[in-house]
C-alpha positions in Angstrom: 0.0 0.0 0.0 2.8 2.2 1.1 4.8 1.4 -2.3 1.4 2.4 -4.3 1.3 5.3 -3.0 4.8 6.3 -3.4 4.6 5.2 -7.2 1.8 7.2 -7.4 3.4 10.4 -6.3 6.0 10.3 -8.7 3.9 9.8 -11.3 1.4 12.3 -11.3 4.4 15.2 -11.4 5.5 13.7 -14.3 2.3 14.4 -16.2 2.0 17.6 -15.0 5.5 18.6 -15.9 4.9 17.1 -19.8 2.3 19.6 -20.9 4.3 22.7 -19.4 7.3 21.7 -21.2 5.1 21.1 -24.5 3.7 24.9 -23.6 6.7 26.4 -23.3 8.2 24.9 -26.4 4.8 26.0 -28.4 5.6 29.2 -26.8 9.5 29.3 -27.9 8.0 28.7 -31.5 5.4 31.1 -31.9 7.9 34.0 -30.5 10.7 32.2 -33.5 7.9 33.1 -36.1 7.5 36.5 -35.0 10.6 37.1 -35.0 11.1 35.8 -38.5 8.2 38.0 -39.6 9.8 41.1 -38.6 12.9 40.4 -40.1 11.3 39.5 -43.2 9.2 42.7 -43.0 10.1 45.5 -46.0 10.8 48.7 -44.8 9.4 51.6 -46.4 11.3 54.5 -46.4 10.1 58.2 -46.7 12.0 58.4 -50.2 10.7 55.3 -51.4 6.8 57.2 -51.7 7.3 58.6 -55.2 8.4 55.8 -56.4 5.6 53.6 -55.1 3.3 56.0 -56.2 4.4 55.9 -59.5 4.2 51.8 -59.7 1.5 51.3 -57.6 -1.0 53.2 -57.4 -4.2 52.0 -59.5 -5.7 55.9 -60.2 -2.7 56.6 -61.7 -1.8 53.9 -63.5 -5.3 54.4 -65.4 -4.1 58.3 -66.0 -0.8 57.0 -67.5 -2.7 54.4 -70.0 -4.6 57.6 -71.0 -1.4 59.2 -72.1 0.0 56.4 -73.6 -3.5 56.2 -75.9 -3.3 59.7 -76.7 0.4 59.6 -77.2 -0.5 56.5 -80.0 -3.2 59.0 -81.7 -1.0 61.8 -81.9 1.7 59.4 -83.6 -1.2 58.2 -85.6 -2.1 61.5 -87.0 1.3 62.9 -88.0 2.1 59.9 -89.8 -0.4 60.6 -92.3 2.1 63.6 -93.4 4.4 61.2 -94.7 3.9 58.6 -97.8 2.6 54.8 -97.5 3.6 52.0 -99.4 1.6 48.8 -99.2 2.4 45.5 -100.3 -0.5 42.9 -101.4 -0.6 39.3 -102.6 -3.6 38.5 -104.8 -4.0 35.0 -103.3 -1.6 32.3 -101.8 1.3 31.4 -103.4 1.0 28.5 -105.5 3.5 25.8 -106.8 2.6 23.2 -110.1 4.3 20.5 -110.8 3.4 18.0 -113.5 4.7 15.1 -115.5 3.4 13.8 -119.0 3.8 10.3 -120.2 3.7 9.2 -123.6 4.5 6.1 -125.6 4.9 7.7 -129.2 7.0 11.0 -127.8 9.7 11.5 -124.9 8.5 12.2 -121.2 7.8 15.7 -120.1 8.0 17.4 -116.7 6.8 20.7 -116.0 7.1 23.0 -112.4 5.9 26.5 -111.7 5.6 29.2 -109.5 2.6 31.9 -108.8 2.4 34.6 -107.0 0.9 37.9 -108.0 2.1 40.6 -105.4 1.2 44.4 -106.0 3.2 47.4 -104.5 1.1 50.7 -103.9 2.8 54.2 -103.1 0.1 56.6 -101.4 0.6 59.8 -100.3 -2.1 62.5 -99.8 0.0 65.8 -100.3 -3.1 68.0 -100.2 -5.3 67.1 -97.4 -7.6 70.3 -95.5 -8.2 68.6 -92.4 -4.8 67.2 -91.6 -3.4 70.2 -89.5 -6.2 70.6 -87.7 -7.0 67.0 -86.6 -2.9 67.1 -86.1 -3.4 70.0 -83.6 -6.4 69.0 -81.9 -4.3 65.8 -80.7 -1.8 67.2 -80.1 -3.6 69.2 -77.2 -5.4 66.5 -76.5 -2.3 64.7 -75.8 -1.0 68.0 -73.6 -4.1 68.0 -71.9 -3.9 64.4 -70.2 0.5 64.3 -69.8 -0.5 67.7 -67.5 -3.4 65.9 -65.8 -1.3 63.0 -65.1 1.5 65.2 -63.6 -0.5 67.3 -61.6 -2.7 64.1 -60.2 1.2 62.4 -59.3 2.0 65.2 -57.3 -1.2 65.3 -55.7 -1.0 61.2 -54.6 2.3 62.2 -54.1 1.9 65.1 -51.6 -1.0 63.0 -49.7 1.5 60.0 -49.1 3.3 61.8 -47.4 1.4 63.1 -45.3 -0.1 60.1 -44.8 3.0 58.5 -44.3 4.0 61.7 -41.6 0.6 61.0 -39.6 1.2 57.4 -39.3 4.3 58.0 -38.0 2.9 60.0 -35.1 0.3 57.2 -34.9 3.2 54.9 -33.7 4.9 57.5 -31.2 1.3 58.4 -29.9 0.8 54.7 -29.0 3.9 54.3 -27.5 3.4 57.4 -25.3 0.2 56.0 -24.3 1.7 53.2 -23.2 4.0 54.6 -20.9 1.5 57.0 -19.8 -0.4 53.5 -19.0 2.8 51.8 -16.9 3.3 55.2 -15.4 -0.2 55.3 -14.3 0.2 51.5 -13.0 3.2 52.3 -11.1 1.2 55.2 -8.8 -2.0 53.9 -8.1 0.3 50.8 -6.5 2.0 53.3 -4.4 -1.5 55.2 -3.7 -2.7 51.7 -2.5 1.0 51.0 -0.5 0.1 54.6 1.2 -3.0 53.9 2.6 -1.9 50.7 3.8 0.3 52.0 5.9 -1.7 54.8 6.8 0.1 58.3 5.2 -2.5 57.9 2.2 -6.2 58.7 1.4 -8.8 56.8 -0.3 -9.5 60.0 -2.3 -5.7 59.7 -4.0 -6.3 56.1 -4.7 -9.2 57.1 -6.4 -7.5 59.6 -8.6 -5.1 57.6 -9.5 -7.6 54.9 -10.7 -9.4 57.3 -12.8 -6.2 58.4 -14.1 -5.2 55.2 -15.3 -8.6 54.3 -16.4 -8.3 57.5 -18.5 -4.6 56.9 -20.0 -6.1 52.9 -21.3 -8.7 54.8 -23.1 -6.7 57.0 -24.7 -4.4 54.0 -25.3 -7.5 52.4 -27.4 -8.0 55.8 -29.1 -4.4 55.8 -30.3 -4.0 52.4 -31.3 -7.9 52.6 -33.2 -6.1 55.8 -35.1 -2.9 53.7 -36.0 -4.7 51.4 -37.6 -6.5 53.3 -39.9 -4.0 55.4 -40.5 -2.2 52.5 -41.2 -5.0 51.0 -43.7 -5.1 55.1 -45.4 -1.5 54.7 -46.2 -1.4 51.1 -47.9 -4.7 52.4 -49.8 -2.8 55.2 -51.6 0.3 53.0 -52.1 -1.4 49.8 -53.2 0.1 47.1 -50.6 -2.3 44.3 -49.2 -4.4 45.1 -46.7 -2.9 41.7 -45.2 0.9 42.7 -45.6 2.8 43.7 -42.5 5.8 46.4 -43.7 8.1 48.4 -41.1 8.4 52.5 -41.8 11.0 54.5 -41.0 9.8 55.9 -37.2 12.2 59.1 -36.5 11.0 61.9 -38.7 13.2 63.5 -41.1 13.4 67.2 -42.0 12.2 67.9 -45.5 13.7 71.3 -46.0 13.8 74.6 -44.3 11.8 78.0 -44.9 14.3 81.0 -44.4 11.8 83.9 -44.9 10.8 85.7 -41.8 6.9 86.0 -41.1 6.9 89.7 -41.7 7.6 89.2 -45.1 5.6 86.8 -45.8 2.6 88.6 -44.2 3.9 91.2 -46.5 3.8 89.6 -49.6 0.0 88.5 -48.7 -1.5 91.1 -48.2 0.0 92.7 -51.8 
């Protein structure tokens, strides 16, 4: 009875031991992956946006198909300045071949080859509506190369900015988290306080709301990284489902040396 028992002690910690072990190695594994993601993770840099812009994005992709159509009808309308020639067949080429027996005569064989081509030289030298229909595309084709510039700088400009507020997103979130820990960290000593008596339940209270206050703007934060985060693969065309790392210190663009005087100056003129 005694040795039952005994055997039974040791082998119940056994069994209790194999599924934290098969835990911790699950654990181990998962925390492997993730760190695999983030290696594997593109970074997307602030100079990188024109770029994507330009090879991404599906707006203007359809403006620069647009040029390229009116680029082919310009092309298509100055040619007609110049000569054609055309070259026709009348029909396949054909090959006969033919052989002649005969018992009074000698043998004949005969072979040939058709093929009736026809070469044609056209060339309108006097035609009233060429110039114009020439100039009219031509403007056309102005028109759209300037809307397509002006749209890329627009896309361009907004990823920026996009990129620029979800960059702040990330800083705002990490703020809000030590603003969290901080608040942690004093309602634990507004609790150790009025343990031992040098505290009130009013400041433990206050420091409750304070911390209830910081999680919620914690949420609000992390709610406005993420769609930040969603605005900025939208105008660059990435997967809503791909993770990408950004570049988190901002970077100075360039500097404006005029005072405001002036500038209120110029203004008002």
């Amino acid at each position: 009875m005694f040795k039952t028992l005994i055997n039974c002690c040791l082998i119940i910690p056994v069994f209790l031991i194999m599924p934290i072990k098969s835990i911790a190695q699950v654990e181990t594994l998962e925390r492997e992956i993730s760190v695999k993601k983030l290696l594997n993770q593109r970074l997307i840099k602030f100079e990188d946006i024109p770029s994507m812009i330009s090879n991404n994005n599906l707006e203007l992709k359809s403006l620069k198909k647009l040029v390229e159509a009116s680029s082919f009808d310009l092309s298509s309308k100055i040619s007609k300045r110049y000569p054609k020639l055309d070259l026709n067949a009348n029909g396949l080429p054909q090959y006969l071949y033919s052989k002649s027996f005969n018992n009074f005569t000698n043998n004949t064989k005969t072979s040939q080859f058709k093929i009736n081509p026809s070469l044609n030289l056209r060339w309108d030298i006097i035609d009233p509506t060429r110039g114009p229909e020439i100039k009219a595309s031509k403007s056309r084709y102005e028109i759209t190369r300037n809307n397509y510039n002006i749209k890329k700088q627009d896309l361009i400009q907004e990823a920026n900015a996009r990129y620029h507020r979800f960059q702040k997103s990330i800083q705002d979130e990490k703020n809000a988290i030590i603003a969290v820990e901080l608040s942690k960290t004093s309602l634990k000593d507004a609790n150790a306080k009025l343990e031992v008596g040098i505290g009130t339940k009013f400041e433990v209270l206050e420091a409750n709301s304070q911390l209830e206050r910081d999680k919620q703007l914690l949420k609000e934060n992390s709610i406005a990284k993420e769609i930040n985060l969603i605005s900025l693969k939208e105008i660059l065309n990435i997967d809503l489902e791909e993770d990408f790392n950004i570049e988190e210190k901002h970077k100075l663009i360039g500097f404006w040396f005029h005072p405001l005087e002036k500038n209120l100056t110029k203004w008002f003129k």
